[in-house]
N, C-alpha and C positions, 0 to 999 in steps of 0.2 A: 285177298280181295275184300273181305269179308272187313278185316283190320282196316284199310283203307278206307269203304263205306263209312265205320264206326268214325274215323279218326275225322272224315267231312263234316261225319253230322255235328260230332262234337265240338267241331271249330266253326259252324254256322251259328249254333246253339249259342259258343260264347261272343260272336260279334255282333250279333241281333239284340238290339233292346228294345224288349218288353213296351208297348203302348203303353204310356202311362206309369212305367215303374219308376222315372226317376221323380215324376210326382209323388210316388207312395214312400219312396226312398227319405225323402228330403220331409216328410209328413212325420215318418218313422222317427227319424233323425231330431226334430223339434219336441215328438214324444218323449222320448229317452231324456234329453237335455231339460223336458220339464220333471222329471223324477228320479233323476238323480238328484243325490244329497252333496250339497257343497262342504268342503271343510271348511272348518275353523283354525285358524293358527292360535296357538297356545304357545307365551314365551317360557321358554326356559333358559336357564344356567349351566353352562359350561362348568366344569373343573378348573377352567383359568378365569372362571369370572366373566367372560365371553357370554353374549346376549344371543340365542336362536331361538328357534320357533318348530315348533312341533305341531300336527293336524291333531284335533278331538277323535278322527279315526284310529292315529297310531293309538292312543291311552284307552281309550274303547276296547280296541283289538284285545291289544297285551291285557286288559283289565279283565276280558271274556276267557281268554286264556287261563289264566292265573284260577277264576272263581271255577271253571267246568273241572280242576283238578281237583276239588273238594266234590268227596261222593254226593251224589244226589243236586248238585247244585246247578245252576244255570241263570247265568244274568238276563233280565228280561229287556231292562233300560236302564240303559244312563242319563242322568243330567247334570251338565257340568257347572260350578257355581262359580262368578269370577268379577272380575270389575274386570271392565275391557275386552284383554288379551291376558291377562295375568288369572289362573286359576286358584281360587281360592276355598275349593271343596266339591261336592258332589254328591246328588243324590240317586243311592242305587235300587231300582229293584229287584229283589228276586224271586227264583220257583225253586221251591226244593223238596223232601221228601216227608212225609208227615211222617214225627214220631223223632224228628230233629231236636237238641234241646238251640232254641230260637235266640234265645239270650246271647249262650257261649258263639251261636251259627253269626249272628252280626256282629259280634264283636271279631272273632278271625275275618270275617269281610272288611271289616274296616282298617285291621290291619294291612292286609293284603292290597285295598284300595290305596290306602297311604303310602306303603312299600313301592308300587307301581308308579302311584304319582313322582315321588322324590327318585327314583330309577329314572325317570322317562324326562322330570322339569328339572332337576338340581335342586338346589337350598334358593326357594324361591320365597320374592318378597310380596305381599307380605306371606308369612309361611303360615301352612296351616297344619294341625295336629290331626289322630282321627278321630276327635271333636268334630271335626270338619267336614264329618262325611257321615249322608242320615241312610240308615238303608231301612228298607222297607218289605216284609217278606208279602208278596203279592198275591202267592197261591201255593198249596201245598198238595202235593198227587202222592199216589201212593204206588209203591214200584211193584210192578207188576210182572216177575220174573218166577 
């Protein structure tokens, strides 16, 4: 009986709408839609010479990945440098552990940034080296463990 009662109210509960909610709904909905971040298509190269396109989130992603595997490290921002559609470098910055040597720390970044890019675009034209990629150490904490 008890089940019964619950199971009314619950299906009264879900047929009733809310004064107002699908005004708040559709208010919600235009929020969201202004902050979310659009992608960017970025062309890449195929294996057979084939032309695609890849989002600035996929190479973000993998590129966050790739740097949180080096201790102490953590991407803060990217920016991607390009004509167009076609990526042609990238400026990284990072956080990472004070007492790092900084020199050798961006140079393995740049590698690892460049690894990613030719993983993710192919032998892209024009191509760039990791000449092509500036990083910038933005802050350094110290681990507190």
């Amino acid at each position: 009986m008890i089940d019964d009662i619950l199971h009314q109210a619950a299906t009264a509960a879900r047929d009733t709408t809310e004064p107002g909610w699908i005004d708040i709904s559709a208010s919600i909905q235009q929020r969201l839609r202004s902050v979310t971040r659009r992608s960017h298509p970025i062309r890449a190269i195929t294996d057979t010479g084939a032309t695609m396109f890849v989002t600035d989130h996929v190479l973000t992603t993998q590129l966050r990945r790739q740097i949180a595997q080096l201790p102490g490290c953590e991407l803060e921002q990217v920016q991607l440098v390009g004509d167009g559609d076609t990526c042609t470098g990238a400026v990284i910055d990072i956080v990472t552990l004070y007492g790092h040597d900084l020199h050798a720390l961006a140079t393995q970044i740049r590698t690892i940034t460049y690894q990613v890019f030719t993983d993710l675009l192919g032998p892209g034209d024009p191509p760039f080296g990791t000449d092509g990629v500036d990083v910038t150490i933005t802050d350094l904490t110290r681990n507190h463990n």
